[in-house]
C-alpha positions as CSV (number, residue, x, y, z in Angstrom):
1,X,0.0,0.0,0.0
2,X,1.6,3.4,-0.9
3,X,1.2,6.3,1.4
4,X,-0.9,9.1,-0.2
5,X,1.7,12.6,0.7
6,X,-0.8,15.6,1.9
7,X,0.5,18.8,4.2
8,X,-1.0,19.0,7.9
9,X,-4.2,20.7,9.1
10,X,-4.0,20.0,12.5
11,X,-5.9,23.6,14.0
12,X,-6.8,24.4,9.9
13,X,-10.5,24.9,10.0
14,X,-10.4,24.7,5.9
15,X,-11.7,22.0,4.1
16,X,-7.9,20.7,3.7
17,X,-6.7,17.3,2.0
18,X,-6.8,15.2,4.5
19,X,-10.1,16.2,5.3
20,X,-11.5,15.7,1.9
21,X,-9.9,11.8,1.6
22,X,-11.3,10.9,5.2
23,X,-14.8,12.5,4.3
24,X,-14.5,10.8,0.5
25,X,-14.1,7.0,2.3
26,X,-17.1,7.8,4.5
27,X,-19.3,9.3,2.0
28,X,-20.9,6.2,0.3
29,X,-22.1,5.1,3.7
30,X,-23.6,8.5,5.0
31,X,-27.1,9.7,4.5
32,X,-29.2,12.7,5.3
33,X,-30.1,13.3,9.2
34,X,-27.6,10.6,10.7
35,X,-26.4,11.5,14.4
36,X,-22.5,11.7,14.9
37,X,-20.1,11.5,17.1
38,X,-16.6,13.0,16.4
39,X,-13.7,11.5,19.2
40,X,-10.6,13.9,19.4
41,X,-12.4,16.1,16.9
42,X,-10.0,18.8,16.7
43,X,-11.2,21.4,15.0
44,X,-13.8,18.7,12.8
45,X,-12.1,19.5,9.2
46,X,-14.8,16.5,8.4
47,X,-17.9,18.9,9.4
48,X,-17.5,21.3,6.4
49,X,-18.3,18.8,3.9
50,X,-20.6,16.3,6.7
51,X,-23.2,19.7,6.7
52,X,-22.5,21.3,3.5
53,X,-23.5,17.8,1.5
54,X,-25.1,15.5,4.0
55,X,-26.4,17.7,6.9
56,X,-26.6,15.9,10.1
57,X,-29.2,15.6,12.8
58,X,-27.0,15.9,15.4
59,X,-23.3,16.0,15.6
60,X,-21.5,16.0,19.0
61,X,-17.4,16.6,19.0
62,X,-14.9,16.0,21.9
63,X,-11.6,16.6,21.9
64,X,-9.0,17.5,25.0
65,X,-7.8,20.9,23.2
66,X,-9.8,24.0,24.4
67,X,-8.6,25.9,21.4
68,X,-10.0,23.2,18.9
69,X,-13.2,23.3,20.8
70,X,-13.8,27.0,21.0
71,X,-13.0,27.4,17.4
72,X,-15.5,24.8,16.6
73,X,-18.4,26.2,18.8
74,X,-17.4,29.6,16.9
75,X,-17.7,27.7,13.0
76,X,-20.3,25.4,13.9
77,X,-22.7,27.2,16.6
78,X,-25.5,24.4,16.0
79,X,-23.5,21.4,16.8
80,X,-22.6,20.2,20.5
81,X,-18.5,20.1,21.4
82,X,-17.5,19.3,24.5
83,X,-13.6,19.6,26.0
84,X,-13.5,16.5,27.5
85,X,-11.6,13.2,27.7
86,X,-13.1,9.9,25.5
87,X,-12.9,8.0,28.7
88,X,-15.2,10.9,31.1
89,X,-17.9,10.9,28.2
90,X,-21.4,9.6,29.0
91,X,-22.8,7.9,26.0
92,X,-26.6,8.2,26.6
93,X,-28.1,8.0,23.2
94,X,-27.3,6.4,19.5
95,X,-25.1,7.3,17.2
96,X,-25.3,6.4,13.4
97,X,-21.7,7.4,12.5
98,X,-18.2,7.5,14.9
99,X,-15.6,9.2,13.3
100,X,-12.5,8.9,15.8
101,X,-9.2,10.2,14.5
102,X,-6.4,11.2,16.2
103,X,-6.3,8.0,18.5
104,X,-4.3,8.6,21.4
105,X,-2.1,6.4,23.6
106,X,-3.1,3.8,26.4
107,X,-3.1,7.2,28.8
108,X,-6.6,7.7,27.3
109,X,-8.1,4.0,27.5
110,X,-9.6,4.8,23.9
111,X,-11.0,1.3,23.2
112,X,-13.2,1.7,26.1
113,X,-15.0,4.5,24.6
114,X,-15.5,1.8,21.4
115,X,-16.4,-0.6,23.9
116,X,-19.1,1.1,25.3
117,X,-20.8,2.5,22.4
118,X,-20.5,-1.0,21.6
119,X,-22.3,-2.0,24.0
120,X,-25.8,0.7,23.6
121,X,-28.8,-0.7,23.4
122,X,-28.9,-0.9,19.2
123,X,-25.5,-2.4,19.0
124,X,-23.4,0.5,17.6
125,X,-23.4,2.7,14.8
126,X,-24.0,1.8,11.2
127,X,-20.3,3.4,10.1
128,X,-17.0,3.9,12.2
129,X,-13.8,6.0,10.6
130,X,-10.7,5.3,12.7
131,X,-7.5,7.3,12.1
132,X,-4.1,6.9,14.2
133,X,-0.9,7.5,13.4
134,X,3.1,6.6,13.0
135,X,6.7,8.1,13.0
136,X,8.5,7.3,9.8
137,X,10.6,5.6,11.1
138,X,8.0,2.4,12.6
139,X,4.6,2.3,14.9
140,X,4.1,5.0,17.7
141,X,2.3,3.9,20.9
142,X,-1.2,4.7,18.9
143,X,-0.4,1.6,16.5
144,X,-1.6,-1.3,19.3
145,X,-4.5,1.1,20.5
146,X,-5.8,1.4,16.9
147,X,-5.2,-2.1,16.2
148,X,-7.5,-3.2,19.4
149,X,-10.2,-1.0,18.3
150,X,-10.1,-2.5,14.8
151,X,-10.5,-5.7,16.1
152,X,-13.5,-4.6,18.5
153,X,-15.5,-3.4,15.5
154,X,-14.3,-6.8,13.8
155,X,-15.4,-9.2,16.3
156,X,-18.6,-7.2,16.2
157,X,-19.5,-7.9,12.8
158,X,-18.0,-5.1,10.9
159,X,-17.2,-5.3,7.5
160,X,-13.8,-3.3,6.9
161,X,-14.4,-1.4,3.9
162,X,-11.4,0.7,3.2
163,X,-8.2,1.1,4.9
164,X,-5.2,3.4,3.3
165,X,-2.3,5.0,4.8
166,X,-1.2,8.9,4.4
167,X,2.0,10.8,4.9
168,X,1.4,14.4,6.2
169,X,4.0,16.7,6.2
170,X,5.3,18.7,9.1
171,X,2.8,16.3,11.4
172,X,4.2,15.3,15.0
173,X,2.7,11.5,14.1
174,X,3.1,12.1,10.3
175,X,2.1,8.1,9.0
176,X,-1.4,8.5,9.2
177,X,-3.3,5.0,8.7
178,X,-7.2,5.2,8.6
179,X,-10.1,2.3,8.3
180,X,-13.8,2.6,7.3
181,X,-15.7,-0.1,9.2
182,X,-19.7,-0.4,8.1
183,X,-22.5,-2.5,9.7
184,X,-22.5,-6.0,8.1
């Protein structure tokens, strides 16, 4: 599989690259009115083209960076964003789509959060986008996380629908390797 080169976006709120291949592997599975939620969010480059093409009855972002947060409450006043950690947030209610890039370390327990939306009441969501990354030179400590959660959606039933790898410049984790799971 060869690495697909973009430059970073990390606080860009513009509909950059990066964006625009994560949204283009989600987009056959997304429909009108579908309920997201958006782990380490960032400043949720995905939400420009999510509400300009397929709005969204509700979309709810977290994320640990205040920054990110307030600039996404001043872009996106009708969505919900919360500053909080994966592992402090109450899932009380379904989500259709789980878009989780930026998959931190161990520190964070982020397979729990996959574990318990899991674990609602209508199994999970219909479509999951996972994103973690690598240093050039082999697997950061996100590589076993991400590789857990994969196999969380897979022992679940989840049809892995597209996985790639991207190279983004100037990037602290700059090997960026991303999976579409879907509902089977």
């Amino acid at each position: 599989m060869k690495p697909t080169k973009i430059p970073c976006d990390y606080l860009g709120r513009e509909g950059s690259r990066r964006a625009e291949i994560l949204f283009s592997a989600i987009e056959p599975y997304l429909k009108a009115s579908m309920t997201y939620l958006d782990i380490g969010c960032g400043t949720a480059p995905l939400t420009l083209f999510i509400d300009e093409l397929l709005p969204p009855a509700r979309y709810i972002g977290i994320d640990l960076n205040s920054e990110a947060i307030g600039a996404c409450k001043s872009e996106y006043p009708h969505h919900t964003w919360l500053c909080i950690r994966s592992d402090a947030f109450v899932i009380e209610i379904h989500h259709d789509v789980v878009i989780h890039t930026g998959i931190n370390s161990r520190r964070f327990n982020d397979a729990e959060i996959h574990g318990r939306i899991l674990d609602t009441p209508d199994s999970g969501p219909s479509v999951v986008l996972l994103e973690s990354g690598d240093y050039h030179d082999g697997p950061s400590d996100t590589h076993e996380i991400y590789e857990e959660i994969r196999e969380l959606y897979r022992d679940r039933g989840f049809l892995l629908k597209r996985e790639e790898v991207l190279v983004i410049s100037h990037f602290p984790v700059p090997v960026r390797r991303y999976a579409v799971f879907i509902r089977s």
